[in-house]
C-alpha positions as CSV (number, residue, x, y, z in Angstrom):
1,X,-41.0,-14.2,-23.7
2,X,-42.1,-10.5,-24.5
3,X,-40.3,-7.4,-25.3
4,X,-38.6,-6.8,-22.0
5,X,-37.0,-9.9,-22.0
6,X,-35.6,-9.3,-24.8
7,X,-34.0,-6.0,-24.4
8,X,-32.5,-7.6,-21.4
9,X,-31.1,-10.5,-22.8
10,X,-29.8,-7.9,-25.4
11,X,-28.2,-5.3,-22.4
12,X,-26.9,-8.7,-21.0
13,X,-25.3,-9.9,-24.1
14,X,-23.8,-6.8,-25.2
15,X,-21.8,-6.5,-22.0
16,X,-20.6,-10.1,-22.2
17,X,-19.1,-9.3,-25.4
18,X,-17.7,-6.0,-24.2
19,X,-19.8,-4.1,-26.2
20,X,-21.1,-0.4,-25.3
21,X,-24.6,-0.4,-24.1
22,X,-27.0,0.3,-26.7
23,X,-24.8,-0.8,-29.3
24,X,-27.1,-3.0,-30.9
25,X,-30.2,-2.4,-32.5
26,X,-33.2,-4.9,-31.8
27,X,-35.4,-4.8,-34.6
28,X,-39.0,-6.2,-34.1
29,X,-40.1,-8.4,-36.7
30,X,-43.4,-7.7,-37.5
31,X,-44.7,-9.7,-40.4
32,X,-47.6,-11.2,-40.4
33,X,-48.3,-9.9,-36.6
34,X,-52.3,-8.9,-35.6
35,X,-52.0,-5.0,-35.3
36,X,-52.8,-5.4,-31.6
37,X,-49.3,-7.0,-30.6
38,X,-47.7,-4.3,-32.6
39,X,-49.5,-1.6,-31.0
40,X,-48.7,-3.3,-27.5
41,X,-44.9,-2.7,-28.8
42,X,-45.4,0.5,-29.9
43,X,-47.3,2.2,-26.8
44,X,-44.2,0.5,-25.1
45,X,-41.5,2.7,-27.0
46,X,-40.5,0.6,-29.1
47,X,-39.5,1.9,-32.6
48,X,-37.3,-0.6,-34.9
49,X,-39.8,-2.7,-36.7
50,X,-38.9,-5.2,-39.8
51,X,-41.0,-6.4,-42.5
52,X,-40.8,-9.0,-44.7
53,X,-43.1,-7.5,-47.5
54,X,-43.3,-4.6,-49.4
55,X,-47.4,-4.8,-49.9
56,X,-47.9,-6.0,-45.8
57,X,-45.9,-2.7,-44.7
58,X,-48.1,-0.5,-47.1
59,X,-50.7,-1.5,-45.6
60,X,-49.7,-1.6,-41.6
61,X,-47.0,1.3,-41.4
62,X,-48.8,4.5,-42.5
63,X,-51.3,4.2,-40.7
64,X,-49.3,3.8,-37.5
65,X,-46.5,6.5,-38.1
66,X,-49.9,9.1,-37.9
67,X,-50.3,7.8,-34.1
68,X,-46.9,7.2,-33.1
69,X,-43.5,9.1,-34.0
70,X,-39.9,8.0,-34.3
71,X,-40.7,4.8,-36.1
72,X,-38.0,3.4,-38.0
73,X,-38.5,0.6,-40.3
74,X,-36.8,-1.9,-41.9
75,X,-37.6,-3.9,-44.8
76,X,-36.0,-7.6,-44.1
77,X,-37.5,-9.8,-47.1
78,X,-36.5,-10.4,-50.8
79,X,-37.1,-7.6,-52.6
80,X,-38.6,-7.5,-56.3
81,X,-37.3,-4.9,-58.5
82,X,-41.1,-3.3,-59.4
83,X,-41.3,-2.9,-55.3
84,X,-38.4,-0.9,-55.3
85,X,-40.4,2.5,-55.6
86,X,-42.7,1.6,-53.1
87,X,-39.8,0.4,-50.6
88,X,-37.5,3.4,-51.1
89,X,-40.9,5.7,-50.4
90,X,-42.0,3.3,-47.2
91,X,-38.7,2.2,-45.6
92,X,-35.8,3.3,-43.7
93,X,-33.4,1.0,-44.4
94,X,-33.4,-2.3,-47.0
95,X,-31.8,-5.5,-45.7
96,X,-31.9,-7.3,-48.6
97,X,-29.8,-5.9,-51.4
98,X,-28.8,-9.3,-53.1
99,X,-28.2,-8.6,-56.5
100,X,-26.6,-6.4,-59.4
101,X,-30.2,-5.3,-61.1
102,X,-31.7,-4.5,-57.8
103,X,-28.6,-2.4,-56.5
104,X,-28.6,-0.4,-60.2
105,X,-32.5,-0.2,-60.5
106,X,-32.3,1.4,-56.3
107,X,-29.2,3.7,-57.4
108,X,-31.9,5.0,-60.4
109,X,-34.5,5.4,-58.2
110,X,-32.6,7.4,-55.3
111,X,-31.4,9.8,-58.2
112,X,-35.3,10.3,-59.0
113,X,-36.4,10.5,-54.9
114,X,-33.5,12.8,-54.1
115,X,-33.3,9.7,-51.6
116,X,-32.3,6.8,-50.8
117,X,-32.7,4.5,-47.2
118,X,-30.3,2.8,-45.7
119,X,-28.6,-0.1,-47.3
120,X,-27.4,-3.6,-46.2
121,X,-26.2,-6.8,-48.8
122,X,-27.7,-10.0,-47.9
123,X,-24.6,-12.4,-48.2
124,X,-25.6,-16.0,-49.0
125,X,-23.0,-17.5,-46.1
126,X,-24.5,-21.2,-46.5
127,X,-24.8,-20.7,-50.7
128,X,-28.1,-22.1,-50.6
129,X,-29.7,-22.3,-53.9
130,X,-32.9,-22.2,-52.5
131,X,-31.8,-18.8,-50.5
132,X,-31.4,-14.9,-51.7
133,X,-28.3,-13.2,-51.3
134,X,-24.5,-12.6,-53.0
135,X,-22.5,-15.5,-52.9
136,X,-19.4,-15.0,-50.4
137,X,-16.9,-15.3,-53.4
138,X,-18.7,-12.7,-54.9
139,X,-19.3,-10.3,-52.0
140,X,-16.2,-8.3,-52.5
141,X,-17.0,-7.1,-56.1
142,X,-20.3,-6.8,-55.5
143,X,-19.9,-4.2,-51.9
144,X,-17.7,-2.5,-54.3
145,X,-20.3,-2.3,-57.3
146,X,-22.7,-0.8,-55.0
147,X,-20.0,1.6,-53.7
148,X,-19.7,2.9,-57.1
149,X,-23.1,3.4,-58.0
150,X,-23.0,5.7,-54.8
151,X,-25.7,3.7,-52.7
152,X,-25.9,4.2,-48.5
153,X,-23.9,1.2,-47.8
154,X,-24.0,0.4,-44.1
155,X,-23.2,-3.1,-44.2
156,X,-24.2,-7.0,-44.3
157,X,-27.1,-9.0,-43.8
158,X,-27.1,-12.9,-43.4
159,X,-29.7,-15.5,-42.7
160,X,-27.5,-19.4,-41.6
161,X,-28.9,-22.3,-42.7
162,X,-31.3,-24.0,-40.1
163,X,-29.4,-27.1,-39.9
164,X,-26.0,-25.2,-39.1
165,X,-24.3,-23.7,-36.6
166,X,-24.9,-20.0,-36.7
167,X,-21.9,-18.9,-35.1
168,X,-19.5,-19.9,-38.3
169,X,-21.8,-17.7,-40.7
170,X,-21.9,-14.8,-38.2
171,X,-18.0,-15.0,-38.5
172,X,-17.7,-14.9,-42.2
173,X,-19.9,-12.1,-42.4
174,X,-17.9,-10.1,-39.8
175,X,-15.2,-11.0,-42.0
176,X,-16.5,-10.0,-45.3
177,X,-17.5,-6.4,-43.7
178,X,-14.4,-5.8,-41.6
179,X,-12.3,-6.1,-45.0
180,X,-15.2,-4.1,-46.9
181,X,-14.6,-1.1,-44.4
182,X,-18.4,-1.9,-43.4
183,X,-19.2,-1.4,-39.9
184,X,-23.4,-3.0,-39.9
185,X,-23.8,-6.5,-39.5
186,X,-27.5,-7.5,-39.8
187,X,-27.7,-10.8,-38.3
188,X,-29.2,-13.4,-35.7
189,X,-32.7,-13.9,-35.1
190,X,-35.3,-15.1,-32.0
191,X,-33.0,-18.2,-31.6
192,X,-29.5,-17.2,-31.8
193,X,-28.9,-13.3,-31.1
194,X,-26.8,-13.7,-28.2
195,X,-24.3,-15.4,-30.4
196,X,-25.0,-12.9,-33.0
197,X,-24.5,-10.2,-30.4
198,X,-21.1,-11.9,-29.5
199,X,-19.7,-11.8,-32.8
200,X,-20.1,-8.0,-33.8
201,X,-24.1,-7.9,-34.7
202,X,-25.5,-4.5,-34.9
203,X,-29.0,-5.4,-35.7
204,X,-31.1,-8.3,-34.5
205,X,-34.2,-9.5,-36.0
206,X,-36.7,-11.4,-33.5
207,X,-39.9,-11.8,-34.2
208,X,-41.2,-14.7,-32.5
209,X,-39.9,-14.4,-29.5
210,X,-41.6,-11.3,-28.9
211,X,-45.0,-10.9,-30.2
212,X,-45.6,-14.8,-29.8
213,X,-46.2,-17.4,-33.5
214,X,-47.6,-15.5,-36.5
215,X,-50.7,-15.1,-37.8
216,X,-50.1,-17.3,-40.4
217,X,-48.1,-20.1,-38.5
């Protein structure tokens, strides 16, 4: 598989849904890549990248966005309330917005910055305890919580459990969003995007499937 692929499956699955062309965003999940295969993306023209970390992306992006322009990145894993500085300062948008004391501590912060990136919740569809992210039953209150702490919004991000069909969480988060007024829907990943694609996504994380296993896998 490889980057081209990929877009094409994308093109491919965004017309079987009916959906305009370019409608979804394919964001290239990073983490944990040698700086070569990112490079090899980048000198393609690729610009959406994800992260996982807050200290990894210090530590990769800078340096890049000197060589390369138009890079847009997204910050995908759990984020810890002291990294919320550093995330605000490094990222475009923040996937992971899962809980009351991050959203008020990122509503501070963007009064400080004069700033703020893009938002998304993380919505716990399988209620994992294991897992990150705003219980369904709680989504509602939460969405408007962060509405009235005047934070960039865009919409919902969801990871299924493994063991599950992905297609019933896509759904629910559609459904959370559609009745939130929210329009982004963060969701599907290397294995199940098409369905994603097919259900309303907006944003697709793949990391695998593109740059090959991980450095640390």
């Amino acid at each position: 598989m490889s980057l081209e692929d990929i877009t094409t499956r994308i093109a491919k699955a965004e017309q079987g849904a009916g959906r305009a062309a370019g409608s979804v965003t394919l964001i290239a999940v990073s983490k944990m890549q040698p700086d070569e295969r990112v490079e090899a993306a980048l000198a393609a023209g690729h610009r959406h990248f994800g992260e996982n970390r807050v200290q990894e992306a210090a530590g990769k992006w800078p340096g890049f966005r000197d060589r390369f322009d138009g890079i847009t990145l997204h910050l995908i894993g759990p984020l810890q309330t002291n990294k919320a500085r550093e995330a605000m300062e490094l990222a475009d948008t923040i996937h992971s917005v899962d809980r009351p004391r991050l959203a008020n501590t990122l509503a501070r912060l963007a009064q400080e910055l004069g700033r703020c990136p893009d938002l998304f919740v993380q919505v716990n569809t399988g209620e994992e305890p294991q897992k990150a992210g705003i219980l369904p039953a709680d989504a509602d209150g939460f969405i408007a919580e962060c509405v009235r702490l005047d934070l960039p919004l865009r919409g919902l991000m969801c990871i299924p459990p493994v063991d599950e069909e992905p297609s019933l969480h896509f759904a629910l988060l559609a459904k959370i969003a559609a009745r939130n007024g929210l329009s982004g829907l963060s969701m599907g990943m290397s294995g199940d995007f098409e369905r994603a694609i097919a259900l309303g996504a907006t944003h697709v994380r793949v990391g695998s499937a593109i740059f090959g296993d991980r450095a640390d896998a």
